[in-house]
FIVEX-739317 format. One record per residue (C-alpha): residue number from 1; residue in three letters; z negated, x, y negated. Coordinates in steps of 0.05 Angstrom, whole numbers. Example, Ala and Ser with C-alpha at 12.3 -4.5 7.8 and 13.67 -1.06 7.14 Angstrom:
<nodes>
1|ALA|-156|246|90
2|SER|-143|273|21
</nodes>
This chain:
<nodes>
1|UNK|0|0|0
2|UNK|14|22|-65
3|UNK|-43|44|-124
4|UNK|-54|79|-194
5|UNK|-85|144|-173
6|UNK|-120|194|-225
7|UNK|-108|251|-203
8|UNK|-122|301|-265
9|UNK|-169|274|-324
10|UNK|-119|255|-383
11|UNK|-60|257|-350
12|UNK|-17|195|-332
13|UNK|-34|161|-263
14|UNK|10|165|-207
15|UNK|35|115|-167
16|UNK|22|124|-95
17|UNK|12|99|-26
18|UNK|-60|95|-2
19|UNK|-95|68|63
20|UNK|-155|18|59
21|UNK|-203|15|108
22|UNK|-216|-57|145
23|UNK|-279|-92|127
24|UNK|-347|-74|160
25|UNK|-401|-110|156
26|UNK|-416|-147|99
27|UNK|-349|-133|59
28|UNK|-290|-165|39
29|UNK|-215|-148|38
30|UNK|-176|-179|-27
31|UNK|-110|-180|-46
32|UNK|-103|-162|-115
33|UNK|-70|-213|-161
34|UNK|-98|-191|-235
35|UNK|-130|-125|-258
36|UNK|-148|-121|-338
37|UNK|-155|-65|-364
38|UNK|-228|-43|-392
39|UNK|-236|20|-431
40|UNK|-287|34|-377
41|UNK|-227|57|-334
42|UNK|-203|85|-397
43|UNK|-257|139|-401
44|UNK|-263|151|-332
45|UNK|-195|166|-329
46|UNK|-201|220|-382
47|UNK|-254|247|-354
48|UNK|-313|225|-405
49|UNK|-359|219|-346
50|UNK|-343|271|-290
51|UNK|-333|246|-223
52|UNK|-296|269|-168
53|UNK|-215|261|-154
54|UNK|-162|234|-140
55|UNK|-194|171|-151
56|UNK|-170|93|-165
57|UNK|-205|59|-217
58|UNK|-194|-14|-250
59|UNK|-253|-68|-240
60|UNK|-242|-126|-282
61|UNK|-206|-163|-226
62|UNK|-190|-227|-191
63|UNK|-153|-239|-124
64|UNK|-146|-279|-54
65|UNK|-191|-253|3
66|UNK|-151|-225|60
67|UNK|-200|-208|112
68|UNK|-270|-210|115
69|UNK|-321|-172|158
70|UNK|-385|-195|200
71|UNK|-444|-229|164
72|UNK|-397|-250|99
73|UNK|-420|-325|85
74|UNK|-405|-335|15
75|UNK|-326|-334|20
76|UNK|-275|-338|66
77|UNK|-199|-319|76
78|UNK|-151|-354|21
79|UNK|-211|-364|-29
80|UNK|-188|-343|-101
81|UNK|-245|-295|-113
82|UNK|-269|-258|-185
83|UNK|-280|-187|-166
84|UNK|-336|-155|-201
85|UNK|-370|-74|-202
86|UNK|-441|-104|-189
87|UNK|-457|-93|-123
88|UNK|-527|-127|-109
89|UNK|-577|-129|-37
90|UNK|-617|-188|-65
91|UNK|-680|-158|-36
92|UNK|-702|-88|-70
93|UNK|-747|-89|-131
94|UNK|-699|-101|-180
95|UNK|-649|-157|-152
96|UNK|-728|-188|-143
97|UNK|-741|-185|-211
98|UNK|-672|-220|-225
99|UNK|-637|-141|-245
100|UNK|-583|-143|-197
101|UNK|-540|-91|-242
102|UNK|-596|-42|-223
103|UNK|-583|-49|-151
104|UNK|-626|0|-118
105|UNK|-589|3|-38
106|UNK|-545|52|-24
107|UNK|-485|11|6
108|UNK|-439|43|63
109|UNK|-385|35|5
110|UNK|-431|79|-41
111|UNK|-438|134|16
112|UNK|-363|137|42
113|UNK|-291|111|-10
114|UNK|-256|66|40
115|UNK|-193|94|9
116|UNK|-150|150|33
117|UNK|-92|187|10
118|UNK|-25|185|36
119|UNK|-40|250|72
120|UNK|-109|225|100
121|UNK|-159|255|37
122|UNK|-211|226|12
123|UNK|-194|179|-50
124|UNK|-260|160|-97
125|UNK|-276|86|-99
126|UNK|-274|92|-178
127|UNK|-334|43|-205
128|UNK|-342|16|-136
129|UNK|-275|-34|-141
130|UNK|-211|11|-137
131|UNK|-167|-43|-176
132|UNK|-120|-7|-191
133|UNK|-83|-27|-123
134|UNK|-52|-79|-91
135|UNK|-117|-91|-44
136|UNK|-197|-76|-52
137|UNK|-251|-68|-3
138|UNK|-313|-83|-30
139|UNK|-379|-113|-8
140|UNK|-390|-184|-14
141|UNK|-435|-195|-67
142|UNK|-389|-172|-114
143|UNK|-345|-224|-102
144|UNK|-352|-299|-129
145|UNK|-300|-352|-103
146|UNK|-269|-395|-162
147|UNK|-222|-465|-160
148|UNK|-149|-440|-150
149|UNK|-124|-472|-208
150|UNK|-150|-419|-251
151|UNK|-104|-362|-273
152|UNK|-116|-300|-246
153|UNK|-103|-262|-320
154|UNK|-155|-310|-348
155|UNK|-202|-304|-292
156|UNK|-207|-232|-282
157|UNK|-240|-216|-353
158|UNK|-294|-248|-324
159|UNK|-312|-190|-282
160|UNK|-334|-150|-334
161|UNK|-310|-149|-413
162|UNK|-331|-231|-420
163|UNK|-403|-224|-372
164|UNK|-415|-154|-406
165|UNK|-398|-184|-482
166|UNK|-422|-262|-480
167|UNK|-487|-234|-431
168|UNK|-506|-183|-477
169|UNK|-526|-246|-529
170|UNK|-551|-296|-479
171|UNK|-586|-261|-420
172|UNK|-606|-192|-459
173|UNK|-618|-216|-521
174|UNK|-631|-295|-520
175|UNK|-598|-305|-590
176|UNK|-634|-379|-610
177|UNK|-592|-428|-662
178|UNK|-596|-407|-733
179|UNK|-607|-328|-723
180|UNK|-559|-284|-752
181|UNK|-523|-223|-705
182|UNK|-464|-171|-729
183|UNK|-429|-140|-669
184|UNK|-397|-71|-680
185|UNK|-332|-66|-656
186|UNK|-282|-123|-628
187|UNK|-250|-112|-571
188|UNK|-256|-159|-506
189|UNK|-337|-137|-495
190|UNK|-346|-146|-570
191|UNK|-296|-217|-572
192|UNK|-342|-233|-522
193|UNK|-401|-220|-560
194|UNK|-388|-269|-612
195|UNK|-363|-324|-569
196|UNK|-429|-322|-535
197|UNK|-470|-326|-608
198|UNK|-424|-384|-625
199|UNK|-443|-419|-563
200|UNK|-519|-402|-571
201|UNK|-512|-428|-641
202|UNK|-520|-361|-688
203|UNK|-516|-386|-755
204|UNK|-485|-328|-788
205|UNK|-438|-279|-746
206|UNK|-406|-214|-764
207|UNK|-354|-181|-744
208|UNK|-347|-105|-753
209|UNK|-283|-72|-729
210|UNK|-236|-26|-764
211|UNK|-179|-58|-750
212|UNK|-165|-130|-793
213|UNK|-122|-158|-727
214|UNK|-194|-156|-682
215|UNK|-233|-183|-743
216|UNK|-174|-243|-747
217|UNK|-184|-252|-676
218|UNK|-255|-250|-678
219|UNK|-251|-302|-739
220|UNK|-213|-350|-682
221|UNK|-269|-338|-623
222|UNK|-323|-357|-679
223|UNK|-337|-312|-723
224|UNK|-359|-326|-792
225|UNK|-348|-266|-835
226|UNK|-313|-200|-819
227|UNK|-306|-144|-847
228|UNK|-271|-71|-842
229|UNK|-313|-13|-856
230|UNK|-252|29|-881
231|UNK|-243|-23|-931
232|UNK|-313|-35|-960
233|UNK|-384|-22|-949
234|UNK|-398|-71|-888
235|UNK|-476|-55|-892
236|UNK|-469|-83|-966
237|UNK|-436|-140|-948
238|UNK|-477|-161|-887
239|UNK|-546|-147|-938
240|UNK|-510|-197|-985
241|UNK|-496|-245|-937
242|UNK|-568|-245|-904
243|UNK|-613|-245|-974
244|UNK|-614|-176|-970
245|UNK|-656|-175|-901
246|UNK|-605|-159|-852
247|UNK|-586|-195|-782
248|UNK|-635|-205|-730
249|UNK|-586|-169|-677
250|UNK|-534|-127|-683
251|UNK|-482|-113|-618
252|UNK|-456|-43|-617
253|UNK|-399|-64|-569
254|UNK|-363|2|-567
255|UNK|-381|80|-544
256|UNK|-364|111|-617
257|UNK|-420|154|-644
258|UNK|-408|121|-713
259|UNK|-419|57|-689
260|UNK|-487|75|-662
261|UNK|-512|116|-721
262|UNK|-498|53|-774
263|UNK|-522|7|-724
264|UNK|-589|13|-747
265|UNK|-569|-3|-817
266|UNK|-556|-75|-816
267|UNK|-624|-107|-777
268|UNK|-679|-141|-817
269|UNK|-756|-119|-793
270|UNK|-769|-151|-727
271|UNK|-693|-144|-718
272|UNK|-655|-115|-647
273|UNK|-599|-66|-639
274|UNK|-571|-78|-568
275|UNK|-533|-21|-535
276|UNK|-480|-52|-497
277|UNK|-416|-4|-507
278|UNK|-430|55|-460
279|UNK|-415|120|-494
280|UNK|-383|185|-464
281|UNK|-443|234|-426
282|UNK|-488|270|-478
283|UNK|-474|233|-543
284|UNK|-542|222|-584
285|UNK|-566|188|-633
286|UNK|-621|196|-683
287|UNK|-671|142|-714
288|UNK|-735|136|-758
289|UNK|-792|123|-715
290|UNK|-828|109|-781
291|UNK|-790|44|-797
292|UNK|-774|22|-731
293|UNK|-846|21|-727
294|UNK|-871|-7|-787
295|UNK|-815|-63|-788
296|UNK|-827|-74|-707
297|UNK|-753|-59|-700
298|UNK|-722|-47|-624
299|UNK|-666|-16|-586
300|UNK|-651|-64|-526
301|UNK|-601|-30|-465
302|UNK|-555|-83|-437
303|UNK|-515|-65|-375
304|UNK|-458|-116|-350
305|UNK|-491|-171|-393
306|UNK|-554|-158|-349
307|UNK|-512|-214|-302
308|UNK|-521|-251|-241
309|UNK|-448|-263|-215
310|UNK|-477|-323|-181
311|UNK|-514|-357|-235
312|UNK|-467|-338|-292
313|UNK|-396|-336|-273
314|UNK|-400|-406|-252
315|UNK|-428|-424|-321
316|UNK|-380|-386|-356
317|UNK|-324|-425|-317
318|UNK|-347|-493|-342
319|UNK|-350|-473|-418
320|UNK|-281|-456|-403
321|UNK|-262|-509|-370
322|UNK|-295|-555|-432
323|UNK|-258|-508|-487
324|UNK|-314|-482|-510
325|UNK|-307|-405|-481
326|UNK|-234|-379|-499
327|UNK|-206|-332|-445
328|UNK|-130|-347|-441
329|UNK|-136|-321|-515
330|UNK|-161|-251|-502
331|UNK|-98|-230|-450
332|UNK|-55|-193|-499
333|UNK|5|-167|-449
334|UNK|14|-170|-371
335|UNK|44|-108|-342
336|UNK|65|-101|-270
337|UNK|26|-38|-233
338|UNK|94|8|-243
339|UNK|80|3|-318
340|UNK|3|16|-317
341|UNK|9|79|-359
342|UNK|41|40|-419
343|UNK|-8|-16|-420
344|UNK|-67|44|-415
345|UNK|-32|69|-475
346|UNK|-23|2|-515
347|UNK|-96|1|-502
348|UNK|-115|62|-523
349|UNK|-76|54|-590
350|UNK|-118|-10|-621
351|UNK|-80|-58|-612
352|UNK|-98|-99|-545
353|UNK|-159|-143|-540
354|UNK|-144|-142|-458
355|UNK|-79|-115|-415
356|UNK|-74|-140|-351
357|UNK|-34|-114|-300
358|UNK|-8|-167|-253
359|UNK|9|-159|-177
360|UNK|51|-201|-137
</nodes>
């Protein structure tokens, strides 16, 4: 079968053929129908966070099961499935306590890549999914089955920039009605963002981007001010629009230093600033203790939207089903696996809220 393979960091991936393992225990076999394309992949690809290769990333995903090994009761062959990185027991201290992106098992996947090269070497199961292919293995809690008359462009931005994004507001931060949030960057984590404050009912919502296309789009998907920092100072305008307090939480949606080191600028005392964008290895940031402590300020981590796949995915499916979530919106281009390097490079340059390449 044919897959994107990473074989040097920065350089363009290579089309190839690769062999999947069948399903063991426990796991699942999908044909791949939709893969977006998450600057996760992005950064793994050029090498921001080591890792070993060749390797096949892409995890924002949707498909039809194939196959599916012993002890699999949640789907079944010829489900439509939402393919997701979080790969949960249900049973170790953190799944207990309701943290299921803080999985602590080690998995058989986690310990061996099912894939192999053409030539029988090892292939790295990049962030657990490998979606970059025409087929995944994967275990089966990272796999939620969805009605088949959802598209599989829309659905797979559910695996990760929409649950990362709109989960960041409601699960991490519980945003109540009438607060006011900024979010830092717009892409599909940060669109996602401020769909899930205008569903919690935010009363004010800011949009930060450098770019005035995201802010438009971001405008559409709720928000109600935007504004470029290249353009103006966005820490003046958000300290006008607030009484000169701030918002109560502020979404730093991408990994750019900048966007950390202002971050801090635009809360009011008692306000949050919720890391969600994750940043290349070693980047660091500096703070004042002194008035994060005297204005009980606080840095909150969010990973994946802190989500249950389970609990949420199903959720977000009915907002969209009602209107209320937008996802058809955030596909910018379809690309077919042959053309994965151009849609990786529309990405890169801006302009894309969410590529997607599609498989037959």
């Amino acid at each position: 079968m044919k897959a994107a393979v990473c074989r040097e960091f920065g350089k363009p991936l290579a089309i190839e053929d690769i062999t999947l393992a069948e399903p063991a225990s426990g796991e699942v076999r999908v044909a791949m129908k939709a893969c977006a394309i998450c600057h996760s992949d992005i950064f793994y690809a050029d090498g921001a966070w080591g890792g070993d290769l060749p390797a096949v990333f892409g995890h924002e995903a949707a498909g039809v099961v194939e196959t599916v090994g012993d002890n699999v009761d949640n789907v079944r062959p010829g489900d439509h499935v939402i393919v997701t990185l979080i790969r949960n027991c249900g049973h170790c201290h953190s799944c207990a306590t309701g943290s299921q992106v803080l999985c602590e098992e080690v998995f058989p996947l986690d310990e061996k890549s099912p894939i192999t090269g053409d030539s029988g070497e090892p292939v790295r199961h990049g962030l657990r999914t490998g979606a970059f292919a025409e087929k995944v293995l994967v275990h089966s809690s990272q796999v939620i089955a969805i009605d088949k008359d959802i598209p599989f462009d829309s659905a797979s931005l559910l695996a990760c920039g929409v649950i990362t994004g709109f989960g960041a507001v409601t699960n991490t931060a519980g945003v109540r009605p009438g607060e006011a949030v900024a979010v830092i960057g717009c892409g599909g984590v940060g669109l996602n963002s401020i769909q899930g404050a205008a569903i919690s009912g935010a009363a004010t919502i800011v949009a930060i981007d450098l770019a005035d296309s995201k802010l438009d789009a971001a405008k559409d998907l709720g928000a109600t001010h935007g504004f470029n920092p290249a353009t103006c100072d966005a820490r003046e305008e958000v300290m006008a629009l607030t009484g000169g307090r701030g918002v109560d939480y502020v979404f730093v949606t991408v990994g750019a230093k900048p966007a950390f080191d202002s971050a801090f600028g635009y809360i009011t005392r008692s306000g949050s600033v919720v890391l969600v964008g994750m940043p290349p290895s070693g980047l660091t940031v500096s703070y004042d203790p002194e008035t994060m402590t005297s204005w009980n300020q606080k840095i909150i981590g969010s990973k994946m939207g802190e989500a249950r796949i389970d609990r949420d995915i199903p959720a977000l499916i009915n907002l969209y089903r009602d209107g209320r979530l937008k996802l058809d919106e955030l596909v910018t281009a379809r690309y077919p696996l042959e053309q994965i390097n151009e849609a990786i490079a529309a990405t890169k340059s801006g302009d894309a809220i969410r590529n997607v390449i599609l498989f037959d």
